[in-house]
Each structure stands twice: as structure tokens, then as C-alpha cells.
MDTraj code that builds the backbone (N, CA, C; nanometers):
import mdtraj as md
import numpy as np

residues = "UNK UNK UNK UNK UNK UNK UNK UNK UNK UNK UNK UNK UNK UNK UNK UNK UNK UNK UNK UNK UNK UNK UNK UNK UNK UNK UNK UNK UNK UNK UNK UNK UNK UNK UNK UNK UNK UNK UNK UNK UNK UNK UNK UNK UNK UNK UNK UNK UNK UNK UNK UNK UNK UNK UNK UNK UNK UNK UNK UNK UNK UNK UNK UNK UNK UNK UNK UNK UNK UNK UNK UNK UNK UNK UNK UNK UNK UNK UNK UNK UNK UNK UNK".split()
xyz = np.array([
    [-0.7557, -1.2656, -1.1037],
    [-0.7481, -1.3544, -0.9892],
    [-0.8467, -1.3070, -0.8828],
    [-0.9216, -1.3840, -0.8479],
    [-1.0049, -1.3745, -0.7079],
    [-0.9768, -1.3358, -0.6049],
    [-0.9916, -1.2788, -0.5330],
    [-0.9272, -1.2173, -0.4092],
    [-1.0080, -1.2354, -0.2764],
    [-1.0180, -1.3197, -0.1703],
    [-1.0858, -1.2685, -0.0340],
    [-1.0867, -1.1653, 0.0047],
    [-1.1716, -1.1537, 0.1228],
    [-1.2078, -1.0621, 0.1600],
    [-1.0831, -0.9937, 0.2497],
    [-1.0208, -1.1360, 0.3439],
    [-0.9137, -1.1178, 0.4114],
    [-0.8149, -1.0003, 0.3122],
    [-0.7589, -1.0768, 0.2043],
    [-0.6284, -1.0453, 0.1046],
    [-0.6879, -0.8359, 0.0789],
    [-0.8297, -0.8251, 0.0330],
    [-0.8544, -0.6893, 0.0238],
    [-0.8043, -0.6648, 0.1309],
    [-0.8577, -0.6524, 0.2739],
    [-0.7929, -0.5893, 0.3826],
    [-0.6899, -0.5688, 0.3963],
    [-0.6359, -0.6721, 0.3859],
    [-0.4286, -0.6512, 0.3763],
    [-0.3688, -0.6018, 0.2946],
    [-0.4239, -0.5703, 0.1540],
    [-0.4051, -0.4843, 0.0683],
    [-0.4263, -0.3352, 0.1133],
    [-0.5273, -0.2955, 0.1233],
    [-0.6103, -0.2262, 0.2202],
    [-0.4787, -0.1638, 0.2842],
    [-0.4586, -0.2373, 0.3970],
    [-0.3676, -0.1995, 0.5126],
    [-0.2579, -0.1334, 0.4375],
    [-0.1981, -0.2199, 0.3291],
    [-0.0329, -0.1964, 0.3101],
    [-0.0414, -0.0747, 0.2059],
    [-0.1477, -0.0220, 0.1459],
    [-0.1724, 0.0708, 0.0818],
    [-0.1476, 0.1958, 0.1632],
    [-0.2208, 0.1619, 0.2954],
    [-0.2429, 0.3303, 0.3938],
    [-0.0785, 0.3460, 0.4365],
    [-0.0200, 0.1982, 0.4596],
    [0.1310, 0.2136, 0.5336],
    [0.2021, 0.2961, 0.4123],
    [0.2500, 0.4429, 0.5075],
    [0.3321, 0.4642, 0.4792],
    [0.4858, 0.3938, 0.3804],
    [0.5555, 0.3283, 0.4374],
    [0.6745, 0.3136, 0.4507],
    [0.6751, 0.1608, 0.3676],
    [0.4967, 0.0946, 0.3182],
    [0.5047, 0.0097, 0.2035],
    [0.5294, 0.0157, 0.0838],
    [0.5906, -0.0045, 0.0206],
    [0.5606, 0.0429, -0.1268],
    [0.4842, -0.0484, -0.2389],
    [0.4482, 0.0497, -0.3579],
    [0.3787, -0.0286, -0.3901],
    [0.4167, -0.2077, -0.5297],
    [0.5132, -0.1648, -0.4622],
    [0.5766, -0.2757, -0.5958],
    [0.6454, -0.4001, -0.4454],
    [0.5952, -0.3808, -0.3146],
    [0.5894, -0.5207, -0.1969],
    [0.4263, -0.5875, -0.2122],
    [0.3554, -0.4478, -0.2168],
    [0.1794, -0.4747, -0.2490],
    [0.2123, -0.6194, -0.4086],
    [0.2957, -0.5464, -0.5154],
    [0.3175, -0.6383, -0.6032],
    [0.3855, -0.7773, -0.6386],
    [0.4426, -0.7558, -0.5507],
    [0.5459, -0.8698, -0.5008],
    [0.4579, -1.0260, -0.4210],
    [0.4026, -0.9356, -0.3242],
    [0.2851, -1.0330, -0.2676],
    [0.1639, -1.0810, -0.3049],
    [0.1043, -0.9766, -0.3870],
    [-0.0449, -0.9708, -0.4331],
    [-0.0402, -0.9832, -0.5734],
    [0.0363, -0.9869, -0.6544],
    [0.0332, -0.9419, -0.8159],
    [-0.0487, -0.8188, -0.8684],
    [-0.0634, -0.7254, -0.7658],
    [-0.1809, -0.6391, -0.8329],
    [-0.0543, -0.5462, -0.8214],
    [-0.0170, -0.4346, -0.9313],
    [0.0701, -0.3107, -0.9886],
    [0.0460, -0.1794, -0.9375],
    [0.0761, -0.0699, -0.9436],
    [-0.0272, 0.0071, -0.8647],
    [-0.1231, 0.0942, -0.9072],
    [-0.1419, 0.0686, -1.0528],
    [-0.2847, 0.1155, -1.0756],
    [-0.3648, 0.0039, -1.0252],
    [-0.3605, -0.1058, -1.0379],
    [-0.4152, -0.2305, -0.9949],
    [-0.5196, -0.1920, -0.8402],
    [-0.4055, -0.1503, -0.7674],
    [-0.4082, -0.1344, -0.6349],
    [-0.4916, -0.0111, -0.6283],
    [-0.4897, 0.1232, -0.7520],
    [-0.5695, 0.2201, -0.7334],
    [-0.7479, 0.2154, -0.7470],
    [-0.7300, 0.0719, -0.8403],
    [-0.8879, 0.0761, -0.8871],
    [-0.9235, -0.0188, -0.7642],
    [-0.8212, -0.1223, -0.6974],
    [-0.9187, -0.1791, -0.5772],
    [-0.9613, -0.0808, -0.4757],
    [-0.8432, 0.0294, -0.4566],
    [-0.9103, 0.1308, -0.3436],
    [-1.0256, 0.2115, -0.3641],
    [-1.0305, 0.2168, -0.4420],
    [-1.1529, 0.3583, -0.5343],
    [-1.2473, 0.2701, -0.5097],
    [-1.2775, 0.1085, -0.5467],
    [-1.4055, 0.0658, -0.5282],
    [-1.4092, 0.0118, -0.3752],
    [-1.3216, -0.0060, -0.3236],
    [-1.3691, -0.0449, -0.1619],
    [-1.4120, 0.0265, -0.0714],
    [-1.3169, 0.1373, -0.0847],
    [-1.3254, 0.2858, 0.0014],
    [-1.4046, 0.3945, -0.0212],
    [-1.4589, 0.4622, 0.0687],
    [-1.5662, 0.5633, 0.0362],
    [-1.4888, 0.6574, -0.0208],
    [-1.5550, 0.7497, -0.0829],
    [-1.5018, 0.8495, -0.1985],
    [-1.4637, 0.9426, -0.1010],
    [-1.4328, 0.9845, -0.0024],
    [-1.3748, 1.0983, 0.0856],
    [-1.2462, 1.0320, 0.1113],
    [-1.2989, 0.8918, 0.1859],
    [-1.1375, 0.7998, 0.2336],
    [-1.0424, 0.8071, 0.1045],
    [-1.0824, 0.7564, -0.0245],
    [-1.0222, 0.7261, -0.1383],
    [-0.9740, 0.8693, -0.1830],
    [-1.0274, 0.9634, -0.1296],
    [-0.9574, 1.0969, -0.1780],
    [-0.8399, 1.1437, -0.1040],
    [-0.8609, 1.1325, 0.0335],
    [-0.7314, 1.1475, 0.1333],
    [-0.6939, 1.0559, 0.1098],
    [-0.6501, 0.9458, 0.0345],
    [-0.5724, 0.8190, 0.0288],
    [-0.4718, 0.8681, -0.0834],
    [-0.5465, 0.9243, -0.1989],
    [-0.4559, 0.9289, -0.3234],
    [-0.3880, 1.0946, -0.2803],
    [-0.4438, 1.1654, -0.2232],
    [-0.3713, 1.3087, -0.2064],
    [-0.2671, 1.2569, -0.0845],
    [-0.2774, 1.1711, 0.0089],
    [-0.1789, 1.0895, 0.0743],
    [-0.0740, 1.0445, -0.0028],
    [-0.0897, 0.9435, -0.0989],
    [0.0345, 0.8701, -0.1404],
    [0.0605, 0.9471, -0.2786],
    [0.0286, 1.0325, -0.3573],
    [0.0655, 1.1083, -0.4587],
    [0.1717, 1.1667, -0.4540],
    [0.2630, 1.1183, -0.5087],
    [0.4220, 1.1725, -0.5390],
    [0.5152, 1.1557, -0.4037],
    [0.4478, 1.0890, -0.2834],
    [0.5377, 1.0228, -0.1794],
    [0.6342, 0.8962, -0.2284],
    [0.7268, 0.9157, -0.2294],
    [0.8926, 0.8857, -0.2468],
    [0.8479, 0.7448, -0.1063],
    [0.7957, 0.7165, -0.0129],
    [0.8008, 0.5976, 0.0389],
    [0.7516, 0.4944, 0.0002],
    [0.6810, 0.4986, -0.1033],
    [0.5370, 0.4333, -0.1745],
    [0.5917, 0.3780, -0.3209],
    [0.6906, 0.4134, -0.3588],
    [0.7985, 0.3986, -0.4731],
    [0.8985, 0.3386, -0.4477],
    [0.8998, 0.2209, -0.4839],
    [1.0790, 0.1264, -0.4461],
    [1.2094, 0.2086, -0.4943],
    [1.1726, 0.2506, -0.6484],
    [1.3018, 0.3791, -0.7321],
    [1.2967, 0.4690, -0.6605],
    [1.2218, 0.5587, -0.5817],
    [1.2305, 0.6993, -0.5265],
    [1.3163, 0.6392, -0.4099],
    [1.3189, 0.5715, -0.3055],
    [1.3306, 0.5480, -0.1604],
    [1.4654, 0.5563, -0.1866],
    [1.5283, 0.5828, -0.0493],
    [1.6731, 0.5909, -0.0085],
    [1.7387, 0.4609, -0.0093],
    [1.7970, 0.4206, -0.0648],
    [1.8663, 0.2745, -0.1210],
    [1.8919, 0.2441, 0.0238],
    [1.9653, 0.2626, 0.1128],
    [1.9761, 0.2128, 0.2622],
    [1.8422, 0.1493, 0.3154],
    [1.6959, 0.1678, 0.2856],
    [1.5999, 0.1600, 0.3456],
    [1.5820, 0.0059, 0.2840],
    [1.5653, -0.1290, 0.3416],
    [1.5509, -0.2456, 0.3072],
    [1.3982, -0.3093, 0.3317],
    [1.3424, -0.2673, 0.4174],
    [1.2436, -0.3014, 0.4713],
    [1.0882, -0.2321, 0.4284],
    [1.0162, -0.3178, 0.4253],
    [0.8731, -0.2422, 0.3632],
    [0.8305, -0.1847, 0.4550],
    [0.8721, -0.2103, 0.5997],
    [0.7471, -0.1637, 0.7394],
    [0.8993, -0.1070, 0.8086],
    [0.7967, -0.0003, 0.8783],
    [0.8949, 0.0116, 1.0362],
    [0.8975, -0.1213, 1.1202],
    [0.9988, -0.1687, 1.1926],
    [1.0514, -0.2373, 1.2729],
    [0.9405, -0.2462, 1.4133],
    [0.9271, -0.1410, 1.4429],
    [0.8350, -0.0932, 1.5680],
    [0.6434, -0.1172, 1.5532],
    [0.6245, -0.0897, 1.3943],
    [0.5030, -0.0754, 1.3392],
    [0.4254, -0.1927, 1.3975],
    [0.4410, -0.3024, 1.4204],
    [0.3396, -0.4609, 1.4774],
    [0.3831, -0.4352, 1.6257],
    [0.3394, -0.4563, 1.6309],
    [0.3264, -0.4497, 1.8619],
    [0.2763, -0.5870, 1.8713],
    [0.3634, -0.6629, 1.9544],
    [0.3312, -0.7425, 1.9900],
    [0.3420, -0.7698, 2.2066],
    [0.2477, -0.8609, 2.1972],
    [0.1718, -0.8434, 2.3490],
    [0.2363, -0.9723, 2.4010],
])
top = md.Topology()
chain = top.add_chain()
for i, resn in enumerate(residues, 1):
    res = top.add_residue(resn, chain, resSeq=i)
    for name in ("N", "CA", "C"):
        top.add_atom(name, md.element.get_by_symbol(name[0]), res)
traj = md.Trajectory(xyz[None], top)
């Protein structure tokens, strides 16, 4: 499937969020999260894409099965500021 430029970005975004995981990335986007690993590797410069995967590697927030069953929400509550 084709993707804009917009949809990368927001992918993009929900990748760096913490507290997204990656099976909401799937839910919305159809991309899985190797899916999601090969879009970052080619968008992102190879330093960003390295602190990205040593970032989300074996983080329990980024995993729907790991997370604390109480936790319902893909984002913090606080995370969008609105003006």
C-alpha cells in the first residue's frame, strides 16, 4: 500500500511515542512491526535509526502483551496540548 508523506510522519511520530505501541501503529496503518522497522531504517538517518531501535528494544510500552493490562490508552492524556 502507498503511503503519503503525511501517514510516514505519523508513523514516524507514533514510533518515537513512548507509551504507543506497536500493534495501535497496526491497527491504524496495517504496517506490523517489522513493517514499521524497515520504514524507520529507510526514512531516518542511521544515528537517529540507531537511538530509535536501542530506544524501543525490549521496552514493555511498545508491546500491547508486555503492558500493564490497566493501561487502555496508546498516548498519555497530557501528551497533545492544546491552545
Amino acid at each position: 500500500m502507498d503511503r503519503g508523506a503525511g501517514d510516514h510522519s505519523r508513523i514516524i511520530e507514533m514510533a518515537w511515542e513512548d507509551r504507543t505501541p506497536f500493534e495501535a501503529i497496526e491497527r491504524l496503518y496495517g504496517l506490523n512491526e517489522q513493517a514499521v522497522i524497515k520504514l524507520m531504517r529507510r526514512e531516518l538517518k542511521a544515528g537517529s535509526f540507531r537511538l530509535w531501535r536501542a530506544r524501543v528494544s525490549g521496552r514493555k510500552s511498545k508491546h500491547q502483551a508486555l503492558r500493564d493490562p490497566r493501561i487502555e490508552r496508546g498516548y498519555c492524556k497530557t501528551q497533545y496540548k492544546h491552545r
